[in-house]
N, C-alpha and C positions, 0 to 999 in steps of 0.2 A: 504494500500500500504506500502508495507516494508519497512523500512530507506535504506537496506542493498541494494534491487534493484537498477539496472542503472539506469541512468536519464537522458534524452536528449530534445532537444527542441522538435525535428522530428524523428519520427523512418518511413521509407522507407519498404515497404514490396514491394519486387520484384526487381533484379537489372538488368532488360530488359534496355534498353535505356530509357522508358520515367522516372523510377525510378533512374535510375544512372542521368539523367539530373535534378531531382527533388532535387536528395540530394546534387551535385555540385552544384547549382546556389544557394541552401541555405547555403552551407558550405562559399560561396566566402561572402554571406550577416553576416556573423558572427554566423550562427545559430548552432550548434552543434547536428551531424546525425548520425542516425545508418541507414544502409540497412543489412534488413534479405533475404535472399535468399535460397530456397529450392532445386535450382541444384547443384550440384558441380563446378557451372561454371557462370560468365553473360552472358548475351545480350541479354538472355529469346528467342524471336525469331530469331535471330541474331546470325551464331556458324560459326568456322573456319571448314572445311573439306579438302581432299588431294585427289588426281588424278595425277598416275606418276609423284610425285614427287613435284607436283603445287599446292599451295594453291589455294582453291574455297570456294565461298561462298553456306552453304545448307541452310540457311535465305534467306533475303531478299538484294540485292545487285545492282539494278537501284536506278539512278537519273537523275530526270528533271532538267531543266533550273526554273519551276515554285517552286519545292522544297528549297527555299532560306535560310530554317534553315539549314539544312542536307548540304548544299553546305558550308556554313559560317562554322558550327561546324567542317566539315571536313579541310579546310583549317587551320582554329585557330589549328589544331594537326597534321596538316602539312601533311596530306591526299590528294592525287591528284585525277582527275579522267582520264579515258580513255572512249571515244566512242564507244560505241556498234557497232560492224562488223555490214555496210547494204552493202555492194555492189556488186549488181549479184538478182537475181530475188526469191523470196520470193514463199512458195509451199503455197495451200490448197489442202486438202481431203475434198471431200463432197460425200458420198455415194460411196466408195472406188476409187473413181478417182480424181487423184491430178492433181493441174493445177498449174501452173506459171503464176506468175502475181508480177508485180513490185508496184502500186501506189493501185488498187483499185482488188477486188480479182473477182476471172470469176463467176457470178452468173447469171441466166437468167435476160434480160434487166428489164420483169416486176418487179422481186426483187427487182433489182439495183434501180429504180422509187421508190419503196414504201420504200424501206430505207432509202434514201434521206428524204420523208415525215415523219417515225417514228425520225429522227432525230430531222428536226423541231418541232416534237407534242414535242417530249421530251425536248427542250429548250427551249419550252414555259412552261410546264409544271412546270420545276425548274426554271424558273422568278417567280413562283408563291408560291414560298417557304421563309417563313420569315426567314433570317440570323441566324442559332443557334437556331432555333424553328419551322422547318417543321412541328410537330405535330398539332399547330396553324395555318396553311394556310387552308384557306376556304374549300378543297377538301379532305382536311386530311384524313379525316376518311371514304370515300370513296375510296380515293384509298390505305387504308391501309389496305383495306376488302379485296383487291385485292393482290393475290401472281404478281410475275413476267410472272409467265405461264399461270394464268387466264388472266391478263393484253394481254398476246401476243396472247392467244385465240379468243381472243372477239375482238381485234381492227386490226390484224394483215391478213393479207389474202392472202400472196404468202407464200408456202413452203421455199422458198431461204431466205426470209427476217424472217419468223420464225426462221430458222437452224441459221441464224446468231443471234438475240437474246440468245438463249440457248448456243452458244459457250460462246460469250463475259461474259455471267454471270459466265461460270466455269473459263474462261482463267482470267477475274480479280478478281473475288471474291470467288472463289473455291467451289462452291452452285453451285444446278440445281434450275430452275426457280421457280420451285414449293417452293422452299425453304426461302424465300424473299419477303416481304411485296413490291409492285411498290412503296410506296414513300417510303420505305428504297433505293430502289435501287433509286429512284430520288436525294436522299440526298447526296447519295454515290458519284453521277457525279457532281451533283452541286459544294459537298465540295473537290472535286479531279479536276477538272478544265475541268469539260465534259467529252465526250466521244472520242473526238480526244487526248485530252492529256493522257487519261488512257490508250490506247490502241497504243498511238504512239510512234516511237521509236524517229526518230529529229525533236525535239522540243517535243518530246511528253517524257512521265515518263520512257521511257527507252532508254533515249536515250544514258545514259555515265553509267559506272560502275567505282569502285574506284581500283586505285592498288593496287594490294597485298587484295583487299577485302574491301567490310562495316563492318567486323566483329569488323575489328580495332576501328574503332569508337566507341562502344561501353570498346571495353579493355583498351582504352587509357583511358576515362573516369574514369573507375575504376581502373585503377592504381593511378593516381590522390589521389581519394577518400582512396584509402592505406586501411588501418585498420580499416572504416569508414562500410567493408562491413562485412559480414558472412554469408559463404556459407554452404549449407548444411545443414540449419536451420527452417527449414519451421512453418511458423506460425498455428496456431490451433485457437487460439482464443483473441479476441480483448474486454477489458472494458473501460468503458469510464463514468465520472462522472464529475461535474462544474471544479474541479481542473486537471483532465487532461484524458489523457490515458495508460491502463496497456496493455502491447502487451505478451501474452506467446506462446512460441518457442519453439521447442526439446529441446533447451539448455536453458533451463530459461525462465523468465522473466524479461519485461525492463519497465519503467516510460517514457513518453514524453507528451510534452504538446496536440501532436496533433499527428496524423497517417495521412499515406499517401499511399491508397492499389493501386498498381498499377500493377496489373497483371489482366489477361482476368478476364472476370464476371463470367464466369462457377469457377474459382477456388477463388474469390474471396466469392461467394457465398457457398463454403465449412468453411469458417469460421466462428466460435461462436462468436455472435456480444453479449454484453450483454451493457447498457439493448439492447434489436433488432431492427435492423433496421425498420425502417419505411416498411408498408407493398409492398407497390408500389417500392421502394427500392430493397426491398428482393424480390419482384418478375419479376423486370426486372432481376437481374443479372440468376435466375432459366429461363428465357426466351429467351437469349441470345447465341446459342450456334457456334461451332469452324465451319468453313472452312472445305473442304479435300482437304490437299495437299502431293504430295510423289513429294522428288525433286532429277533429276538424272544428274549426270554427265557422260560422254560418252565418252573416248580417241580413237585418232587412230593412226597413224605412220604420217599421212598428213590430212592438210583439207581438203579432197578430192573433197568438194562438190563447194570450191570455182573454183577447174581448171572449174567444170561443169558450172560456172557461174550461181552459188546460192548463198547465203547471209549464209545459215546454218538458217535460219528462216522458220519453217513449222509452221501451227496449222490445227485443224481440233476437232468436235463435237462430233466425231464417234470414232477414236484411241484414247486406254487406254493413249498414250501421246498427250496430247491436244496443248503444247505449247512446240518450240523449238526455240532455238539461238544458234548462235557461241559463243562460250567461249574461244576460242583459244588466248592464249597469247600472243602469236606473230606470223609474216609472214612465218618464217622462223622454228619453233617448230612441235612438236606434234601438230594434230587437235584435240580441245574438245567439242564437243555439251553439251551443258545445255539443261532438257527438263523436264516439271511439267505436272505429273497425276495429275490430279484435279477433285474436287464435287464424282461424283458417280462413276469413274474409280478410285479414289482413295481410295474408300471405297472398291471396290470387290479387286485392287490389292494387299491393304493390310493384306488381309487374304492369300494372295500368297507365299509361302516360297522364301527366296530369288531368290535363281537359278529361279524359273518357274515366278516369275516378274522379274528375269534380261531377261530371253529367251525374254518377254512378247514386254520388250523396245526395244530391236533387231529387232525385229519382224516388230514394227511398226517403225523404222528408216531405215530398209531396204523395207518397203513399201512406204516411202517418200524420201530414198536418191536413191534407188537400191541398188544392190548384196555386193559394196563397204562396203555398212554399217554394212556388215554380220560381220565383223573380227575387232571387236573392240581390242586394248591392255590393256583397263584400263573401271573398271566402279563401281562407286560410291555411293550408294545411302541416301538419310535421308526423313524417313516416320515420318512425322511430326504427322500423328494420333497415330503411338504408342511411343513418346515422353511422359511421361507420367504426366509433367508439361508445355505442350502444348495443346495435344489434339488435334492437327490439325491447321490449317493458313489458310489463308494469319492472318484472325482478325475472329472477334463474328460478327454474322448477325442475322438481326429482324428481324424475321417470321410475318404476318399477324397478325394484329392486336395491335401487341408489342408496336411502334413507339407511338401511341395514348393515349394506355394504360396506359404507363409505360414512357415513353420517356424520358420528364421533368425529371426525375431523372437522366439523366445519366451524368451530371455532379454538382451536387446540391449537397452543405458538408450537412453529417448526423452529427448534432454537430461537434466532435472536428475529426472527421474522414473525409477526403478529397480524391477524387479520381484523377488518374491519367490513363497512360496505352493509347497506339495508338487510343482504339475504344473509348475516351472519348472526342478526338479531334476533332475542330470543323470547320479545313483544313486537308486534305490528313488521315483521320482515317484508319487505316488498314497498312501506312506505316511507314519507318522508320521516313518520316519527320512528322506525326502524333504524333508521340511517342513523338520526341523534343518534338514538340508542347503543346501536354498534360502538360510534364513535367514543362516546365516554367510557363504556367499558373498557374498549381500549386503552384509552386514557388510562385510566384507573387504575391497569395492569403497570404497565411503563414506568406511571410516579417514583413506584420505589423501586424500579428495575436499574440494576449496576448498569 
């Protein structure tokens, strides 16, 4: 290791939120950070966008009441929130016929019965998951054999309570069933506070969003940090021996006593570990792969759909837009729909040239608003699969098998190397408050680390 090289306590790879909160809570403990960063930009999943004139968020930009880091962080920087528009009657599409329904959505009664029941199997289900070690519960590896869509083949027995399965996996987790070990998906509700909170808007994880955006959250952080960060620098390769860690970067190389990789496992698994990681290590993060999601925003002259007494809230299994909400700013402004292609509609529409995926979201907003929704002013979009230090969202999901395999490691330091990043949290993984959350623990560990 060269004299001439930097030297730091901590070097930070990724400056997403959980990496920007790794390297501030070490900087306030006295520790001296670098964050390398390979965008030109932070917040990793987390980016400012524009729509006539208005700032929107193309991340991630809900908050719950249960999300208590994400809420604190945001006040500490003087961030407010606002309530998500619900008032007026909520659509579904199920087999090209949309219904209105305000509390519980129109499915045939038998459905509506055996839904109620997969809800119960599935809260007993997650009682039976050890805190921070699902892989360890008695069932584990039974139902880790099991995808989500084997799981809803074998135990599931109305069409309506099927279709709803398959939605919920794309609208939260941007996967089709097939794609998902059931006790990933088990772990996923347990550590997100079930399936009423992930899925709900009050009191549930969407129910406020921040002004002016969550993207801030992240930018305030890294303004903070100043000089602390370098963008545009993507890391290649990591070494590591008794005395510390050598990180090399397009621009160099730097000395710290410890690393901290905090970006998805598909890119952190592009790195040369030397010596290498542990095998079970290096083969979860090759295991692990992104989300599909494309996220749109929608202008119009008026909210039109509130005169209609709708909320601007659709979802549906079957349109390439799986998930919509009002965005609208104010009463009085432009109306703006928010609306996420997800799982396997995000995959075929991203091979769509713009224009014939803008037609595509028209299309299907004028099949859930009517004709109104033909003449949009404004429309926006960020395809998070051709992001090309993303790969796709919302987070990384385990496929069958993974969780048992591999699990254990997904927050285990490899010697002086430490993880971080939304999917390593072991509350709300996948969000922005995961990410806090990674990050401090991190944190935490390091403080009194030689």
């Amino acid at each position: 290791m060269a004299d001439s090289d930097r030297r730091y306590d901590v070097i930070v790879i990724g400056a997403g939120l959980s990496g920007l909160k790794t390297a501030l809570e070490l900087k306030k403990a006295g520790k001296s950070v670098l964050v390398l960063e390979a965008r030109d930009r932070v917040g990793g999943r987390s980016m400012p966008g524009e729509i006539c004139g208005q700032t929107v968020d193309f991340g991630g930009q809900w908050v719950g009441p249960q999300q208590t880091q994400l809420l604190a962080q945001a006040r500490e920087l003087g961030i407010e929130t606002r309530p998500q528009y619900t008032e007026g009657a909520n659509l579904l599409s199920r087999h090209g016929r949309v219904s209105r329904y305000t509390s519980t959505p129109k499915l045939p009664l038998p459905s509506l019965v055996e839904l109620g029941l997969i809800e119960r199997r599935w809260r007993r289900d997650i009682a039976a998951l050890p805190l921070g070690a699902p892989w360890s519960a008695e069932r584990a590896r039974e139902w880790d054999a099991l995808s989500l869509e084997s799981w809803a083949l074998r135990h599931v027995r109305t069409e309506g309570a099927r279709y709803f399965v398959r939605t919920i996996a794309g609208a939260l987790l941007c996967i089709d069933t097939s794609q998902i070990s059931y006790l990933h998906f088990l772990e996923m509700l347990r550590s997100c506070g079930g399936l009423e909170t992930m899925i709900g808007v009050e009191g549930g994880a969407q129910q406020d969003k921040f002004a002016g955006g969550a993207w801030q959250i992240p930018k305030r952080l890294a303004d903070i940090l100043g000089a602390d960060i370098e963008l545009e620098n993507p890391v290649h390769a990591v070494e590591q021996d008794a005395a510390g860690v050598r990180v090399f970067a397009a621009r160099g190389a730097c000395l710290a006593r410890h690393v901290v990789v905090a970006v998805p496992p598909i890119f952190a698994s592009r790195i040369h570990f030397a010596p290498g990681l542990p095998a079970r290590r290096a083969g979860l993060m090759q295991r692990m792969p992104m989300g599909a999601v494309i996220k749109v925003h929608i202008a119009y002259e008026t909210p039109f759909w509130r005169q209609a007494g709708l909320s601007g809230s659709a979802v549906s299994g079957d349109r390439h837009l799986g998930t919509v909400f009002d965005q609208s700013l104010g009463d009085d402004g432009i109306g703006v729909l928010v609306g996420l292609i997800e799982a396997r509609h995000a995959v075929a529409l991203s091979a769509f040239d713009p224009d014939a995926r803008r037609a595509a979201v028209v299309d299907d907003l004028v099949h859930y608003f009517g004709a109104a929704a033909s003449r949009p002013i404004g429309y926006v979009e960020q395809d998070w699969l051709a992001e090309p230090w993303s790969l796709g969202g919302y987070a990384a999901h385990m496929p069958p098998g993974v969780m048992t395999g591999y699990g254990d490691t997904l927050r285990e330091p490899c010697g002086r190397i430490h993880w971080a990043g939304t999917e390593a949290a072991t509350e709300f993984p996948g969000y922005l408050e995961g990410a806090l959350r990674a990050g401090i623990r991190a944190a935490d560990v390091l403080r009194q680390a030689a």
